[in-house]
C-alpha atoms as a printed R data frame, in Angstrom:
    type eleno elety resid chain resno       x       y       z
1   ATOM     1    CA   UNK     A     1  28.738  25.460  -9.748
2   ATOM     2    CA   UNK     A     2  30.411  22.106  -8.852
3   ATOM     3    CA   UNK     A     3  33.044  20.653 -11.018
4   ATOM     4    CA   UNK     A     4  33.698  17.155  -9.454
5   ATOM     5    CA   UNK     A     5  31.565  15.024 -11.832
6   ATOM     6    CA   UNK     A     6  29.686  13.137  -8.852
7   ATOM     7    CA   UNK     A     7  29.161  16.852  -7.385
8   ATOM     8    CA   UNK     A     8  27.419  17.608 -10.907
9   ATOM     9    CA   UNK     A     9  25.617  14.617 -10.833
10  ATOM    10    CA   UNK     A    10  24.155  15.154  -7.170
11  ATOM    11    CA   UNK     A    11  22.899  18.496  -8.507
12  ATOM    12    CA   UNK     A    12  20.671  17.371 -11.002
13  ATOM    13    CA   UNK     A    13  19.526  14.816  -8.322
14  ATOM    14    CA   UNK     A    14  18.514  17.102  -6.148
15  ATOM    15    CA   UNK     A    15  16.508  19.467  -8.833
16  ATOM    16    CA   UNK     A    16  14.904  16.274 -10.225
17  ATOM    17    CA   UNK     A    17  13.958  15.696  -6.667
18  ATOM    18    CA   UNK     A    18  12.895  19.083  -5.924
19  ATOM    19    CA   UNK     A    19  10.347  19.555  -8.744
20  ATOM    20    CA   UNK     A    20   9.198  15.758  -7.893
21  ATOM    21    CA   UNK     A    21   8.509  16.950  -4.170
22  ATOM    22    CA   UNK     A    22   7.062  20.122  -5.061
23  ATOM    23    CA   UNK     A    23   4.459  18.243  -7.611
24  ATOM    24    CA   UNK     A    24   3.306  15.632  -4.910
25  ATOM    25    CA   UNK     A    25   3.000  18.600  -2.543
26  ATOM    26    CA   UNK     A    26   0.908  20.753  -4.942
27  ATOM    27    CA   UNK     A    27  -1.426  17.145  -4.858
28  ATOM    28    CA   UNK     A    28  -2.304  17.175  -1.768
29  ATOM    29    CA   UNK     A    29  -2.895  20.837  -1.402
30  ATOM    30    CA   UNK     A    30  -5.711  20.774  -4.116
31  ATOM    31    CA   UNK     A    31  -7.187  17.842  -3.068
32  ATOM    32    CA   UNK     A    32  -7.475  18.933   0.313
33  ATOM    33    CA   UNK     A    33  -8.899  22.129  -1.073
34  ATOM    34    CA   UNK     A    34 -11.544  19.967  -3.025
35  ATOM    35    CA   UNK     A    35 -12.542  18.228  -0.124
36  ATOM    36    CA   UNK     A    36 -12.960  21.637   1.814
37  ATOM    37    CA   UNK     A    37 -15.012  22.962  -0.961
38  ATOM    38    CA   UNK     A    38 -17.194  19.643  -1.315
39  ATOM    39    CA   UNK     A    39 -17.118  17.617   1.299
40  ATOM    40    CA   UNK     A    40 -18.012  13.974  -0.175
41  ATOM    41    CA   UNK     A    41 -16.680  10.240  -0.143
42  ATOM    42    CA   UNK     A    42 -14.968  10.600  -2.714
43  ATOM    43    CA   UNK     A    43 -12.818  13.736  -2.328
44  ATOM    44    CA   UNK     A    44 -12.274  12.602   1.551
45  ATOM    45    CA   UNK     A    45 -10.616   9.142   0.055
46  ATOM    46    CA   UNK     A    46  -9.009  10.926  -2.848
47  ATOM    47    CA   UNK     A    47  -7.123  13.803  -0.067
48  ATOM    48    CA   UNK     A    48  -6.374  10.680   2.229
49  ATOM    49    CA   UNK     A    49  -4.719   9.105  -0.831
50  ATOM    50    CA   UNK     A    50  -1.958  11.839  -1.970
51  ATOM    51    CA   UNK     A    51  -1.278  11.970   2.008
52  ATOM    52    CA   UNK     A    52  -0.365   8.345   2.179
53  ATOM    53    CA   UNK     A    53   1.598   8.639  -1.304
54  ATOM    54    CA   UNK     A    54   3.440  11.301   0.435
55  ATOM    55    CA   UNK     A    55   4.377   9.748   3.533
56  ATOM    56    CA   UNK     A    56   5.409   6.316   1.333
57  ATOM    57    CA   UNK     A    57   7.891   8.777  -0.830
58  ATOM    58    CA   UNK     A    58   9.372  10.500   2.787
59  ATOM    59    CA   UNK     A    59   8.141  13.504   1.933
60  ATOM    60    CA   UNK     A    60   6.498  14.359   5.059
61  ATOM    61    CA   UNK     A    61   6.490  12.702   8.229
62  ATOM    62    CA   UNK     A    62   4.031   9.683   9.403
63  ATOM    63    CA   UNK     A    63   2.748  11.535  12.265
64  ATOM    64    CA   UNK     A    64   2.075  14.442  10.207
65  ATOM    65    CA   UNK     A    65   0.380  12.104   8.006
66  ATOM    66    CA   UNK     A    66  -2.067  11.405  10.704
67  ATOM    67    CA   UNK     A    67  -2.617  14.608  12.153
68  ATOM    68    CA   UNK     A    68  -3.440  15.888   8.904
69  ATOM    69    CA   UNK     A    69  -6.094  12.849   7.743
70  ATOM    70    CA   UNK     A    70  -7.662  13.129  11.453
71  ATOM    71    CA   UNK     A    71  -8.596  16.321  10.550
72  ATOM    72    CA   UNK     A    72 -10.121  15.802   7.666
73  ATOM    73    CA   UNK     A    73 -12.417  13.188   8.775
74  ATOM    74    CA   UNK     A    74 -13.110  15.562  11.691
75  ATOM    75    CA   UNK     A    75 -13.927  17.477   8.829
76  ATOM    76    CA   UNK     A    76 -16.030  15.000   6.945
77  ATOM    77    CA   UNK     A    77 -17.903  14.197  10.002
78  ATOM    78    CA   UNK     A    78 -19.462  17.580  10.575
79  ATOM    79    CA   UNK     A    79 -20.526  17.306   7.265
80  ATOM    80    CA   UNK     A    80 -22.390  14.008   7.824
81  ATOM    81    CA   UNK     A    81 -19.877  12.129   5.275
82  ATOM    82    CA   UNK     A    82 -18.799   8.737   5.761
83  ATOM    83    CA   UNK     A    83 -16.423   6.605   4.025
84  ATOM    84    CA   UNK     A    84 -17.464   3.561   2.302
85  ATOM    85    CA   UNK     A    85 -15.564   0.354   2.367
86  ATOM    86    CA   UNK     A    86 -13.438  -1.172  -0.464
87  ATOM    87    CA   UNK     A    87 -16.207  -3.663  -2.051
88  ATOM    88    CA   UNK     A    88 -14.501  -6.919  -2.831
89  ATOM    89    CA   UNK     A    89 -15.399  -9.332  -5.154
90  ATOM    90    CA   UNK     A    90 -17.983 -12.325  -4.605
91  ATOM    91    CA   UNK     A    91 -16.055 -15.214  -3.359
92  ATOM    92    CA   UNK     A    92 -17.550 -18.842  -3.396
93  ATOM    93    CA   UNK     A    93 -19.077 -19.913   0.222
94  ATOM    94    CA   UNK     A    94 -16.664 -21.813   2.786
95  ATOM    95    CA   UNK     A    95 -17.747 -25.646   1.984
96  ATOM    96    CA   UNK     A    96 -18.729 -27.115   4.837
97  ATOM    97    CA   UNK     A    97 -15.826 -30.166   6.170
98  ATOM    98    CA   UNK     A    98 -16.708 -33.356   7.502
99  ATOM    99    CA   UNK     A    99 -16.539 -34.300  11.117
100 ATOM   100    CA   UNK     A   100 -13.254 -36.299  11.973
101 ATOM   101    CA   UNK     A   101 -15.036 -39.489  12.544
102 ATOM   102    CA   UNK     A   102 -16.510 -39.952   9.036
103 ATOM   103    CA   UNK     A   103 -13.370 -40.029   7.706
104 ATOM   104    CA   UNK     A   104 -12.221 -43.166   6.396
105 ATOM   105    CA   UNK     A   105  -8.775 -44.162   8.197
106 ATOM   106    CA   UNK     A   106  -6.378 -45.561   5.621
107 ATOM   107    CA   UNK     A   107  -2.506 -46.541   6.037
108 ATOM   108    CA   UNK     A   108   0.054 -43.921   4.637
109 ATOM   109    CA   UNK     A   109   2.696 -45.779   2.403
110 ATOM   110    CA   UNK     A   110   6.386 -45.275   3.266
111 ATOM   111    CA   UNK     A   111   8.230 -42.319   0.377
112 ATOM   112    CA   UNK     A   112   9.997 -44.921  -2.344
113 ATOM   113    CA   UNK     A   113  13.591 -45.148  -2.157
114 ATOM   114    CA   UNK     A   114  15.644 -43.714  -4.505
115 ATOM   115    CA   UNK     A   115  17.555 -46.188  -6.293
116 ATOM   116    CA   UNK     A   116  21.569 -45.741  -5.273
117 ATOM   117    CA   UNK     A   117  23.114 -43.479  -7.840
118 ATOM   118    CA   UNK     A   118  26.556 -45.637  -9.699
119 ATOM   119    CA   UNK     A   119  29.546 -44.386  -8.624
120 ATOM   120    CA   UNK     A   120  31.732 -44.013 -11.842
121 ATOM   121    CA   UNK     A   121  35.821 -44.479 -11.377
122 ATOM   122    CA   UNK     A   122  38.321 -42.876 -13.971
């Protein structure tokens, strides 16, 4: 066991890491094994998901990342399942702008001065 204090302290670190590391990879290992065992939208997005949360915490590598996800949608292909796009919400339609020359030209007005600040003597 360490003794420096900072030595100690790194310890813990790593064990709090270690369990964290072990948890996220435990994730993706059942939902990967969902998806295998159902192949559907929503297990494909869910699998892609803990991948991605993986690769944003450095726990495995960005490549690996992408080997991994390509095949799964291999995967999801043979089984005829697609993903389905992130809906977003109803916006308002673009209004339409007026051609340049309906605008009315008008003169800009000069920025007003600021008045000159007093300079105080003591």
């Amino acid at each position: 066991m360490p003794i420096i204090k900072s030595a100690i302290k790194r310890a813990k670190q790593t064990l709090k890491r270690r369990e964290r590391n072990i948890g996220i990879k435990k994730d993706i290992k059942t939902a990967v094994k969902a998806f295998s065992a159902t192949p559907s939208a929503k297990t494909l997005s869910a699998a892609q998901s803990k991948i991605d949360t993986a690769v944003k915490k450095g726990l495995i590598k960005k490549n690996t990342a992408a080997r991994r996800k390509s095949a799964l949608s291999k995967i999801a292909k043979k089984a005829g399942v697609t993903l389905e796009a992130a809906k977003k919400p109803a916006t308002k339609p673009a209004t339409t702008k007026k051609p340049a020359a309906a605008k009315k030209t008008t003169a800009k007005k000069a920025p007003a001065k600021k008045p000159a600040t007093k300079k105080t003597e003591k």
